[in-house]
C-alpha positions in Angstrom: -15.1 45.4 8.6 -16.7 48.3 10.5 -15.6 51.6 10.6 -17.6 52.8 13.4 -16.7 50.1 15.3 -12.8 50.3 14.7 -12.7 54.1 15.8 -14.6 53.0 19.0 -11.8 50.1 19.6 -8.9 52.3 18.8 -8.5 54.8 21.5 -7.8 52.0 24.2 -5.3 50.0 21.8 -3.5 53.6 21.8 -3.4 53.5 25.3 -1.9 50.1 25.2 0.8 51.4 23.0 1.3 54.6 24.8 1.7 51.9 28.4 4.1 50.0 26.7 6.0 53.3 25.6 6.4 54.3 29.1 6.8 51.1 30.2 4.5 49.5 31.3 2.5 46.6 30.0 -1.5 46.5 29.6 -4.2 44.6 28.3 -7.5 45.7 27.0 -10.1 43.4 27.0 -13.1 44.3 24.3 -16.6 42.5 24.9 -19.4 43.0 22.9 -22.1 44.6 24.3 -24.7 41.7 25.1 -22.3 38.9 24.1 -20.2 38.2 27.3 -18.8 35.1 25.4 -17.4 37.4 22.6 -14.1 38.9 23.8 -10.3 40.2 22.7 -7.3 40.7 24.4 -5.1 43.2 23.1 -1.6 44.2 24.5 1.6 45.2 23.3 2.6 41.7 21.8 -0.3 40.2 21.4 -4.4 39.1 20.6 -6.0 36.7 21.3 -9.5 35.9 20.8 -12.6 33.3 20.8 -11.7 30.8 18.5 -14.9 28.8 17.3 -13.9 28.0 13.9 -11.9 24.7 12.7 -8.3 26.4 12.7 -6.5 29.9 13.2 -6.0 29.9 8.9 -9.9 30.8 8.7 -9.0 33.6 10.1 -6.2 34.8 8.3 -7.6 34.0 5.0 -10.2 36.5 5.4 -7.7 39.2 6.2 -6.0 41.6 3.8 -2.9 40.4 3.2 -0.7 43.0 4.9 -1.7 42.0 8.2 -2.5 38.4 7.9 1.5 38.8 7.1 2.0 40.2 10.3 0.5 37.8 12.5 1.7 34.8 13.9 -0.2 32.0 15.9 1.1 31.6 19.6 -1.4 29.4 20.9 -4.2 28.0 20.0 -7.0 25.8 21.4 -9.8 24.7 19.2 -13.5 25.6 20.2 -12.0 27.5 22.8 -9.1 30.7 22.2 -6.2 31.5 19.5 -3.5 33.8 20.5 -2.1 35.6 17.7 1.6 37.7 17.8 1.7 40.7 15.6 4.5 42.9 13.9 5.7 45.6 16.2 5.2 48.0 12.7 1.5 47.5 12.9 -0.6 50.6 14.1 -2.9 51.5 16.7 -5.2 51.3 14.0 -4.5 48.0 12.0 -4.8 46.8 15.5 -8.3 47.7 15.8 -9.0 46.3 12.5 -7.2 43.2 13.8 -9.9 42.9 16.9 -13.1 43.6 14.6 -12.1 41.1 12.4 -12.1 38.4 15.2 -15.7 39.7 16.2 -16.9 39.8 12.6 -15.9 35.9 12.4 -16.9 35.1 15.4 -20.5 37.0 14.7 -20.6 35.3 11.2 -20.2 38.6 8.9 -18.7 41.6 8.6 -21.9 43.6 8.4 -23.0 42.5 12.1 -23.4 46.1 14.2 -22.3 46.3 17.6 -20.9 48.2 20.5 -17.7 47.4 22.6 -17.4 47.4 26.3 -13.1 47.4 27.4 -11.9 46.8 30.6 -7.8 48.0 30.7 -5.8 46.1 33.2 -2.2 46.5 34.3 0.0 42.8 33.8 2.4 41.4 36.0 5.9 40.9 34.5 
């Protein structure tokens, strides 16, 4: 998992959690830059992600255990997304690693280098 890119992706999940504190619900959408078709959705309760591979479990599997312990699949749709709940407990920052470890799956390594573009976007109740 990357480093750099987990300290570019955690400033906006802290502003999802700071939202929620006040409030009010948001939901950062990450892209990669030059891959439209590789995105994550992060608010408060919940990611969700691409979801190319044969079932959600791939992607837990290649988790450390103390957050594939915190997740829970909410939806999931084969080829197309999985939607994952996490553990209120988790951090802005296990977040983050949460979200490059969908991209590193999705990209087919962990060593893949990339850049993140992130749209934040108020939600209706």
């Amino acid at each position: 998992m990357g480093a750099d890119q987990i300290a570019e992706i955690r400033p906006q999940v802290v502003e999802v959690f700071d939202a929620a504190a006040a409030g009010e619900s948001w939901c950062a959408t990450f892209r990669i830059t030059g891959y439209p078709d590789l995105w994550v959705d992060v608010t408060r309760e919940s990611i969700r992600g691409p979801s190319r591979q044969s079932e959600p479990s791939e992607f837990l599997g290649n988790l450390p255990r103390a957050l594939s312990q915190s997740l829970q699949v909410r939806d999931w749709s084969p080829n197309e997304f999985v939607t994952f709940s996490y553990d209120q407990a988790l951090s802005p920052r296990d977040v983050a690693q949460l979200v490059d470890a969908l991209f590193a799956l999705e990209l087919g390594g962990a060593d893949f280098d990339y850049s993140v573009d992130v749209t934040l976007t108020p939600q209706r109740a």
